[in-house]
Structures are given as structure tokens and as C-alpha cells.
MDTraj code that builds the backbone (N, CA, C; nanometers):
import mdtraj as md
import numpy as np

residues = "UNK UNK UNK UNK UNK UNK UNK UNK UNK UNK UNK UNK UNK UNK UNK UNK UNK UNK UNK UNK UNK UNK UNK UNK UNK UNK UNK UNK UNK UNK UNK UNK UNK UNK UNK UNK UNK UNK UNK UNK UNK UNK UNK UNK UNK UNK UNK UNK UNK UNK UNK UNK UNK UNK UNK UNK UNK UNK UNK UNK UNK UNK UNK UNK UNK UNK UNK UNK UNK UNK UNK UNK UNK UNK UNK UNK UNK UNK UNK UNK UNK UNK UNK UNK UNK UNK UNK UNK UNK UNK UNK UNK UNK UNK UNK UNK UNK UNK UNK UNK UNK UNK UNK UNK UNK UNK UNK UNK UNK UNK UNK UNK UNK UNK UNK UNK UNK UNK UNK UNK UNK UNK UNK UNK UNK UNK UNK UNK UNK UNK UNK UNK UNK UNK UNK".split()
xyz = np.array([
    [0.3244, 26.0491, 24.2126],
    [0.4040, 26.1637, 24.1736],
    [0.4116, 26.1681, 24.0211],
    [0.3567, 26.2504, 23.9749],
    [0.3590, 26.2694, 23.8560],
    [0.5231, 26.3332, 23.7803],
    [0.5758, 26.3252, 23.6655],
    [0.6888, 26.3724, 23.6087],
    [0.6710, 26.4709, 23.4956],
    [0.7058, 26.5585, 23.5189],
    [0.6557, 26.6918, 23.3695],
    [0.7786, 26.6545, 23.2625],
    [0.7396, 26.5389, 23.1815],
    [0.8197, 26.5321, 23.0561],
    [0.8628, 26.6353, 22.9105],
    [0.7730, 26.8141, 22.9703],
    [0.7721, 26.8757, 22.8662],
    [0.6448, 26.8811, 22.7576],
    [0.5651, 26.7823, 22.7356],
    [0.4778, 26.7616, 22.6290],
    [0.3180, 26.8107, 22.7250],
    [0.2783, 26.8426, 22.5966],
    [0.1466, 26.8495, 22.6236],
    [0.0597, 26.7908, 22.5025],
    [0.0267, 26.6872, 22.5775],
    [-0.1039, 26.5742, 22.4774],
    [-0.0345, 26.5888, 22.3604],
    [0.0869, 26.5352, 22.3464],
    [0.0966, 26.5274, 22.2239],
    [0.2328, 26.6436, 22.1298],
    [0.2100, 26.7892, 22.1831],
    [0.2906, 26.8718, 22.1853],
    [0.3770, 26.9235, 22.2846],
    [0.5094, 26.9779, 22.2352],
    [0.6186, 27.0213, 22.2532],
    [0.6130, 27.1376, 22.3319],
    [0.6722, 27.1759, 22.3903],
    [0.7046, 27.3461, 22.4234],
    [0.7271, 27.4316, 22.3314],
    [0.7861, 27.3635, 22.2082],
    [0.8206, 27.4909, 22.1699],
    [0.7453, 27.4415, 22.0291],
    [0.6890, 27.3947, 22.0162],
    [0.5207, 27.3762, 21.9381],
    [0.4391, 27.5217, 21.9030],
    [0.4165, 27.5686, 22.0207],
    [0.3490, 27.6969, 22.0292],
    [0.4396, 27.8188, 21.9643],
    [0.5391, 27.8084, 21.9885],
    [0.6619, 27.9096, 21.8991],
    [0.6723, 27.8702, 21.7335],
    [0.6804, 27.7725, 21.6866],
    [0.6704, 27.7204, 21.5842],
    [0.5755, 27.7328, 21.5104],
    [0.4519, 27.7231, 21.5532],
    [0.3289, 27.7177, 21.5154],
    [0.2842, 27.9013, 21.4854],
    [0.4086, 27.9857, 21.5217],
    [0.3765, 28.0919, 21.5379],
    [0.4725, 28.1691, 21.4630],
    [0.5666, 28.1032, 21.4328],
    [0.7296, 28.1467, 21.3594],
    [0.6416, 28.1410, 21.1665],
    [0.5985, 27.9838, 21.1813],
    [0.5018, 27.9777, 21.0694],
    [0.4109, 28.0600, 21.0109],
    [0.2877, 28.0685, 21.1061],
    [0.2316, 28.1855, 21.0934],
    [0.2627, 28.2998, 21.0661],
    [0.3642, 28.3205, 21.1183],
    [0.4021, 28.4884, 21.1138],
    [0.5060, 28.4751, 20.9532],
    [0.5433, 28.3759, 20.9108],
    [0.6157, 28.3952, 20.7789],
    [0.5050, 28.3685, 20.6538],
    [0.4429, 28.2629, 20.7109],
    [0.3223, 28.2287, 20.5667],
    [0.2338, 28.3986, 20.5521],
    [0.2180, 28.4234, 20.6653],
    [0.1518, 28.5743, 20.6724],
    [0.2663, 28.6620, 20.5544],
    [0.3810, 28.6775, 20.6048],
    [0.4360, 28.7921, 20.5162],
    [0.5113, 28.7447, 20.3537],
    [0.5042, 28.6270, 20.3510],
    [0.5159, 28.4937, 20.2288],
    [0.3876, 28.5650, 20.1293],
    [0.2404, 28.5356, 20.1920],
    [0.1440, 28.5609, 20.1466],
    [0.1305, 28.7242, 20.0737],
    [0.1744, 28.8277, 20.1297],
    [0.1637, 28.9818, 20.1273],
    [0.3121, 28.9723, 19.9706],
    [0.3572, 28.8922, 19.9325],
    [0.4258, 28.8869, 19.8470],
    [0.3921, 28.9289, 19.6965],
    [0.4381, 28.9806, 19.5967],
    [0.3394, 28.9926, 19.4670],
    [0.3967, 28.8713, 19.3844],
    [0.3234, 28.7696, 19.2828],
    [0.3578, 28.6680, 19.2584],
    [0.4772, 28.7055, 19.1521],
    [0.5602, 28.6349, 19.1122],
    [0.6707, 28.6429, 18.9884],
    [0.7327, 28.7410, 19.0075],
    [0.7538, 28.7886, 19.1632],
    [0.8653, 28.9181, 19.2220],
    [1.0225, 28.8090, 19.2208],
    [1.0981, 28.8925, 19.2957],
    [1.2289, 28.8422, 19.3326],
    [1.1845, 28.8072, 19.5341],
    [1.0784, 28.8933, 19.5650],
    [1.0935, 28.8805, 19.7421],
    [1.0118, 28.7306, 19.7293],
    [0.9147, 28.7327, 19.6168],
    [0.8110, 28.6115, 19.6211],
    [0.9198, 28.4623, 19.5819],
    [0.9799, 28.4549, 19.5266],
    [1.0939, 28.3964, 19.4908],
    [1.1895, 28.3219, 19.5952],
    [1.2551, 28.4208, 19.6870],
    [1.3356, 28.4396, 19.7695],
    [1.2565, 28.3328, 19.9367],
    [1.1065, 28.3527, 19.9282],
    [1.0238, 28.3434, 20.0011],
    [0.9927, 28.2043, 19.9719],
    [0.9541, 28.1347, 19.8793],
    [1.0112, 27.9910, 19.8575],
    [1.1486, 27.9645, 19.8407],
    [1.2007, 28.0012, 19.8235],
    [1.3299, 27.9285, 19.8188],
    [1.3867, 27.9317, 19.9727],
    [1.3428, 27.9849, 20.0630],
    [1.3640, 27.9931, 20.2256],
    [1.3291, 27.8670, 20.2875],
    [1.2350, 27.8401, 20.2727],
    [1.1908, 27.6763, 20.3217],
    [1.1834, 27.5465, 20.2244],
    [1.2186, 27.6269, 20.1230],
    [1.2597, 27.5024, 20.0230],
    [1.4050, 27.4364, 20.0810],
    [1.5011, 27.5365, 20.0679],
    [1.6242, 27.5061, 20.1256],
    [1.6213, 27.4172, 20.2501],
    [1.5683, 27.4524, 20.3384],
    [1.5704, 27.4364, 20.4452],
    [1.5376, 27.2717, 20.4384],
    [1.3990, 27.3127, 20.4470],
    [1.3649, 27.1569, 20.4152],
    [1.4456, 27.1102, 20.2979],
    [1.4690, 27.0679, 20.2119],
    [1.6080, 26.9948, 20.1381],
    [1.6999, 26.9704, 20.2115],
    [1.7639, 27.0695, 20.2997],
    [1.7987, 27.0233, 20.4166],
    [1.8403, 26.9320, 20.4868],
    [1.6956, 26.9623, 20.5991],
    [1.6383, 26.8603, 20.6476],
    [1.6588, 26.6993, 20.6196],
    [1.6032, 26.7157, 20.5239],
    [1.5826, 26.5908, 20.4120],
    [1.6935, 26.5195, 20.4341],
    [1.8266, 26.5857, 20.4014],
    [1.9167, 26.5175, 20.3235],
    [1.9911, 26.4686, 20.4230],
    [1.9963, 26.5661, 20.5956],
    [2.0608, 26.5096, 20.6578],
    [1.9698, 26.3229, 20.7504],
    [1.8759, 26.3308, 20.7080],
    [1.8034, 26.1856, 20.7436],
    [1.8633, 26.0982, 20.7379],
    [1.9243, 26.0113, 20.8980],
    [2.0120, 25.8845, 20.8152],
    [1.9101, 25.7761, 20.7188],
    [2.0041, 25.6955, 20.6676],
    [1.9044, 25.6209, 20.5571],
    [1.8479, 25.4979, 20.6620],
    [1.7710, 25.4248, 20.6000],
    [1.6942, 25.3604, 20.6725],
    [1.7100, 25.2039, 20.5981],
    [1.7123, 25.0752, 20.6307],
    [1.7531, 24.9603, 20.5972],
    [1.5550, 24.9042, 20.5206],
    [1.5979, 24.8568, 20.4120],
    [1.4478, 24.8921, 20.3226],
    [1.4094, 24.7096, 20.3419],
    [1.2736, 24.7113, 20.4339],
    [1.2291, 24.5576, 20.4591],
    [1.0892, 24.5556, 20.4359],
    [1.0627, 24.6586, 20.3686],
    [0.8956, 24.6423, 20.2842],
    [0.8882, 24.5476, 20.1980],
    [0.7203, 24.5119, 20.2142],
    [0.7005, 24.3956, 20.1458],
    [0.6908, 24.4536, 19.9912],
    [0.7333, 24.3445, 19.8864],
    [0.7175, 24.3990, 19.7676],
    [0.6321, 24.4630, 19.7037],
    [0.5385, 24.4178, 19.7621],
    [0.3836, 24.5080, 19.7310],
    [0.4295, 24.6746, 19.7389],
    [0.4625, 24.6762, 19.8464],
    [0.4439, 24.8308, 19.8942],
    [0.5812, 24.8908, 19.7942],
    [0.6987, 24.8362, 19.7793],
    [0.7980, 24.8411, 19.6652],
    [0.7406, 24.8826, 19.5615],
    [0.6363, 24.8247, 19.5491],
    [0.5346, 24.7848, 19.3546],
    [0.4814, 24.9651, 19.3794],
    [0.3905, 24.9666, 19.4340],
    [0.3415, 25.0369, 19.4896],
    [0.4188, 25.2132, 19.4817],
    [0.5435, 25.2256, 19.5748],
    [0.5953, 25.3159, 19.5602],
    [0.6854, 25.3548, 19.4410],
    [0.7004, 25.2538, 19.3422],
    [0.7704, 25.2767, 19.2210],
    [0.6581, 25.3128, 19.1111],
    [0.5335, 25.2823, 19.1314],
    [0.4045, 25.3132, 19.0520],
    [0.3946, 25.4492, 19.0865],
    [0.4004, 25.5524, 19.2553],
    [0.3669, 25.6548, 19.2580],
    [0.4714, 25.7581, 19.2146],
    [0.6278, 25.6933, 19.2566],
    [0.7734, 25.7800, 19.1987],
    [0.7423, 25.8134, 19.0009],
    [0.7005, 25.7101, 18.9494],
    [0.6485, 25.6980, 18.7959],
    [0.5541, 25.8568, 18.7571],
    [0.4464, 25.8134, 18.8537],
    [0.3619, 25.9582, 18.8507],
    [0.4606, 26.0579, 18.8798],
    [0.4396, 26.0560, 18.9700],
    [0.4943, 26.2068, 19.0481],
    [0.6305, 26.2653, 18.9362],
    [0.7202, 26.1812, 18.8752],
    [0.7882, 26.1859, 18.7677],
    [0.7326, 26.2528, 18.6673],
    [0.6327, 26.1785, 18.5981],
    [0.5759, 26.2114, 18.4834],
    [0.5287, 26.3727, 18.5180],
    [0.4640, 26.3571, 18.6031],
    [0.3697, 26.5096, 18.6338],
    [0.4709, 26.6200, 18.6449],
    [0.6048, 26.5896, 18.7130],
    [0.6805, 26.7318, 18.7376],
    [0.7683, 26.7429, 18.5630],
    [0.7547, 26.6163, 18.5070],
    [0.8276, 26.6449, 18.3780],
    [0.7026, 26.7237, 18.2289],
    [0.5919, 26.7446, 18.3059],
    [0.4327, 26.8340, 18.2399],
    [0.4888, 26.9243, 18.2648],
    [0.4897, 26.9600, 18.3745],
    [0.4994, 27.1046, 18.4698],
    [0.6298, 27.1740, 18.4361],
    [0.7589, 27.0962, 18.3778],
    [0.8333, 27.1656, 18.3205],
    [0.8616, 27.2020, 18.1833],
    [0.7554, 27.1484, 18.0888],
    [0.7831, 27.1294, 17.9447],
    [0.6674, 27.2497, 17.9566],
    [0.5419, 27.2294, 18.0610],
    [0.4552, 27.3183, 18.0354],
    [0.5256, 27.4561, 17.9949],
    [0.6409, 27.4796, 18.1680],
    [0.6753, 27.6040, 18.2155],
    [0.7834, 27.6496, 18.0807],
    [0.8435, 27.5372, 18.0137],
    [0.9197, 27.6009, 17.8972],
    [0.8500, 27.6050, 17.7727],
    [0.7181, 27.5281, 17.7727],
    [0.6760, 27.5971, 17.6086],
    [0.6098, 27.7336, 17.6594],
    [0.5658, 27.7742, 17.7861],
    [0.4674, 27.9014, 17.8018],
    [0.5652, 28.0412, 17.7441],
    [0.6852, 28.0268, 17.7252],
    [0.7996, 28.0969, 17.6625],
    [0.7581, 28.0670, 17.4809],
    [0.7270, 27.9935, 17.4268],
    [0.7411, 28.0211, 17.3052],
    [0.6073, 27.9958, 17.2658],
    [0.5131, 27.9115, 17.2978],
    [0.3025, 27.9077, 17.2721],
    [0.2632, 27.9702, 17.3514],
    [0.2728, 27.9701, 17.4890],
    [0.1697, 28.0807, 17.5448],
    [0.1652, 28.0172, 17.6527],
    [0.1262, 28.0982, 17.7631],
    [0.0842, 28.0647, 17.8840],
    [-0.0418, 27.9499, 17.9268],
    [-0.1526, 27.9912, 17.8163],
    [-0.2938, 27.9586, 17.8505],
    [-0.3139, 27.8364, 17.7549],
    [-0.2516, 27.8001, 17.6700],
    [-0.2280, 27.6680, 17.6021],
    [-0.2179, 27.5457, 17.6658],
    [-0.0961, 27.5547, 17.7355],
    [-0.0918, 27.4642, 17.8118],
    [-0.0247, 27.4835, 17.9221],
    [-0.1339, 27.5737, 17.9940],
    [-0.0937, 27.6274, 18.1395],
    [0.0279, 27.5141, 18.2527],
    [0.0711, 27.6061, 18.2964],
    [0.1307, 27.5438, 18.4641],
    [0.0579, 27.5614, 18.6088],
    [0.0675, 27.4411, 18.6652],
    [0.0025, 27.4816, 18.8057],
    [-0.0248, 27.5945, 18.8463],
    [0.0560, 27.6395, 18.8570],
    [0.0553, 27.8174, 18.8779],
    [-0.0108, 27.8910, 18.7584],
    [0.0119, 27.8711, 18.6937],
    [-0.1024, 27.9735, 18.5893],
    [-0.2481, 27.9291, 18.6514],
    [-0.2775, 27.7713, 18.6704],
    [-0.4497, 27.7248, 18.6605],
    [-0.4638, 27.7547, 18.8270],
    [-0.3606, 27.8068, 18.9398],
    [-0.3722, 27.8470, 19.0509],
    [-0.3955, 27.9720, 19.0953],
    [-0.3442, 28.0524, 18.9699],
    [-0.2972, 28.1747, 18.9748],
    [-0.4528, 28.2772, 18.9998],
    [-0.5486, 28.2359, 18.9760],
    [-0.6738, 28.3228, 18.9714],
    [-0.7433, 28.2688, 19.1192],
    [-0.7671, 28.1401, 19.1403],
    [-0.7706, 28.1177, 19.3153],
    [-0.6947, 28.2097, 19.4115],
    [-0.5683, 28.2082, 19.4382],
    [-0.4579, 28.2711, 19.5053],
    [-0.4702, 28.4590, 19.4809],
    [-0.5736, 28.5039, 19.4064],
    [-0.5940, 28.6143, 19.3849],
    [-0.5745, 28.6768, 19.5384],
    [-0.7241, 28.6198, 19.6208],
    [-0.7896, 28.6139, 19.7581],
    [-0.6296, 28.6157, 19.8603],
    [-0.6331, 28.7159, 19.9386],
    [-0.5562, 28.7028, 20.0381],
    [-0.5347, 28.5873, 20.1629],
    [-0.6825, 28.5482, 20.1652],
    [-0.7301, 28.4676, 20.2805],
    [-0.6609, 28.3346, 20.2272],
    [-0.7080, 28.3277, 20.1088],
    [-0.7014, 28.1698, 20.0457],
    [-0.5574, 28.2293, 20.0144],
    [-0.4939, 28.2764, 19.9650],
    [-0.3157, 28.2912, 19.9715],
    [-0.2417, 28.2448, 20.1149],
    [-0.3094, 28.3200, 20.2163],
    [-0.2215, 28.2848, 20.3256],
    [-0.2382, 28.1371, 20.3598],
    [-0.3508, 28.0671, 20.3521],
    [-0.3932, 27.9010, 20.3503],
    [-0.3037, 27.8534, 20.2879],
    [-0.2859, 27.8840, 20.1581],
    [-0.2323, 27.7858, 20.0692],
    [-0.0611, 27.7818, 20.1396],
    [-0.0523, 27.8935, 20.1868],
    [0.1346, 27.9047, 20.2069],
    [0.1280, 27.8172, 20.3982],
    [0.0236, 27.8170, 20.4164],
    [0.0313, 27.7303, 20.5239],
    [0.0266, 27.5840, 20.5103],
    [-0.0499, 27.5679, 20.4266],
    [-0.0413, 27.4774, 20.3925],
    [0.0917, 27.3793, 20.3105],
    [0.1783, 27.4814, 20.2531],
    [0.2523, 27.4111, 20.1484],
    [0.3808, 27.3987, 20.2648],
    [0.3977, 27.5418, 20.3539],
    [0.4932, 27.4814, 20.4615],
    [0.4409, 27.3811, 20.6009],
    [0.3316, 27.3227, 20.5942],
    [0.2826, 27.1964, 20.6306],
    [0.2627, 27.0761, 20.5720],
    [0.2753, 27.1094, 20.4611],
    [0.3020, 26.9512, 20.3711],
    [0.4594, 26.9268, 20.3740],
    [0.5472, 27.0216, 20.3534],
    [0.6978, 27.0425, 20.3518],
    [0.7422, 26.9759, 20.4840],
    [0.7430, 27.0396, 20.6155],
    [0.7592, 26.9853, 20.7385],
    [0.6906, 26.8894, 20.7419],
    [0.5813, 26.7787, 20.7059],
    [0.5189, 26.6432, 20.6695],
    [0.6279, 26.5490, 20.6249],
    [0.6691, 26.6023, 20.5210],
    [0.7238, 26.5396, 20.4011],
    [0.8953, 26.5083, 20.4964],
    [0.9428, 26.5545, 20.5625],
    [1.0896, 26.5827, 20.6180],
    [1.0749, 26.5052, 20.7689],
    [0.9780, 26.5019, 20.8063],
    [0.9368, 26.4638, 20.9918],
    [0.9121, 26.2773, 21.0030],
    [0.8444, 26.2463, 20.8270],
    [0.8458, 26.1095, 20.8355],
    [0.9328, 26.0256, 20.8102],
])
top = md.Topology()
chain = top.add_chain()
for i, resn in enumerate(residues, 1):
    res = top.add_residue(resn, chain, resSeq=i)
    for name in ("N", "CA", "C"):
        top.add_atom(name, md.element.get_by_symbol(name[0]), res)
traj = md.Trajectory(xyz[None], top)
């Protein structure tokens, strides 16, 4: 006698709704014009969310070996450094220029032209997001 636990190989029931709630927002995310207030509004929807997410995570008792300690304080260092580029970038493009010393988004900004590759990328970024919150 078999037992229907709900899953299929792996997925949920409501997997297929999700997978489709997504879709259907990265779709109208994508149809956005960049540096609007709706384009804006449209990250900050699953930004929130996920932050969220995040914050309600209980904490977890830390028994990694030091290595991996070494390790994740070497990548927090980066990931530091890089978002503190990305904001000196985003405040000198106010007084030198945009193309000086561009921001992600400026050196993204001519890729993301493409609709196709727009809607990817917003699938993608609310699949790295739900990644980032699920582990």
C-alpha cells in the first residue's frame, strides 16, 4: 500500500503555483522601464519579503570547522568590499559621471536592453533570493 505524502520526486503541490506566481511577476517585473518608480517598487517587493524571510530564521548553534570559519570571513571581506565599489561607484556617478566608473547596472544596463534576457535575469535574481533564504 502505497501513502500519497503530497510530493512529487522531489516537489510540492504547490511548487507548480509558485513556479507560476514567479513567472507571472518576473514577466511583469521585466515589462518595467529601468530607473521608474513601478521598476523600483518591483524590487523592493521581493527584496522585502525575502529580508523577511531571512530574519525570521531561528539562529543556528555554529560547529564549523575553522577552516570553513577562515573561509567564510575571507568571502563576507569580498562581498563587503564589492558592495562598498558599488556604492561609492553609485555616489560618485552624481558628481564624475556615470561611465567613469560605472555601477553594475550601468555595465548591465545595455545586456538587459533584450526583453528575453530581462525576463531571465529577473528570474533569475528571484531564484538566487529564494536560494539565499531556503538554506
Amino acid at each position: 500500500m502505497a501513502v500519497d505524502d503530497g510530493t512529487w520526486i522531489g516537489f510540492r503541490r504547490s511548487t507548480p503555483l509558485l513556479l507560476g506566481v514567479t513567472g507571472a511577476y518576473a514577466a511583469l517585473a521585466a515589462m518595467t522601464k529601468p530607473n521608474t518608480a513601478p521598476a523600483l517598487v518591483a524590487v523592493a517587493v521581493p527584496a522585502v519579503v525575502v529580508a523577511g524571510m531571512a530574519m525570521d530564521r531561528p539562529t543556528a548553534t555554529s560547529d564549523e570547522p575553522p577552516r570553513l570559519r577562515r573561509a567564510a570571513l575571507w568571502w563576507g571581506a569580498i562581498v563587503t568590499i564589492a558592495l562598498l565599489w558599488e556604492a561609492a561607484a553609485y555616489l560618485g556617478e552624481h558628481t564624475v559621471g556615470q561611465y567613469q566608473y560605472p555601477t553594475l547596472s550601468v555595465l548591465a544596463e545595455p545586456a538587459l536592453q533584450n526583453p528575453v534576457v530581462r525576463f531571465g535575469a529577473w528570474l533569475l535574481w528571484l531564484w538566487a533570493g529564494w536560494r539565499l533564504v531556503r538554506r
